[in-house]
N, C-alpha and C positions, 0 to 999 in steps of 0.2 A: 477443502478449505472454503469456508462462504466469509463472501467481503458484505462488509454494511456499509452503508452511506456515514458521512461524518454526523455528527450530533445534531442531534435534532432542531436545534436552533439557526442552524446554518442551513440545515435541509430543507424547514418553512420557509426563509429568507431566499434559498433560490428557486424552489416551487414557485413561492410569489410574482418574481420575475420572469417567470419561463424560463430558467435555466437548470441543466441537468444535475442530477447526483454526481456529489464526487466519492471519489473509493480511495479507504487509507490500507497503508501494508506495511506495519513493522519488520523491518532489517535485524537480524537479531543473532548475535555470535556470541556463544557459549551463555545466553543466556541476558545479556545484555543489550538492549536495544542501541543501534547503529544510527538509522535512519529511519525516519517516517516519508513513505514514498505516497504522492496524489496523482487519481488519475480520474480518466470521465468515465472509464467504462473497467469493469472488472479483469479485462485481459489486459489492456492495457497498464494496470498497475504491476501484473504478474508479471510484462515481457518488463518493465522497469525495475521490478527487482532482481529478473533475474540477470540483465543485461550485468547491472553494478554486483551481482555476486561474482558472476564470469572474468568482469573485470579487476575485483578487492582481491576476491577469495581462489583464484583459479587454483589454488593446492590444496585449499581447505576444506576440510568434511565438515565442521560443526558450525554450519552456518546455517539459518530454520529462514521462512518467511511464514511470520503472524499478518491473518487478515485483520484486520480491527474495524 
């Protein structure tokens, strides 16, 4: 799974500033996005989806996480 940074108008605006990329990670059961989850760094959005799947879904299989 490779994470992108958010759109590119938001990525020049904090380049600008010196501030880091943020990373998005669609939530998404049975097909249908749940949550859009942000983080600074690519693992840290991973342990954030997976914390709230562990918590939502703890009996469910058909729960995905899309990088975006």
């Amino acid at each position: 799974m490779d994470l992108i940074p958010i759109e590119r108008g938001q990525q020049i605006y904090r380049e600008r500033r010196g501030l880091p990329p943020k990373y998005h990670a669609r939530l998404k059961h049975k097909g249908k996005t749940l949550v859009i989850l942000q983080g600074d760094s690519e693992q840290e959005v991973q342990e954030r989806a997976q914390r709230l799947i562990d918590v939502l879904f703890s009996c469910e299989e058909d729960v995905t996480i899309e990088h975006t």
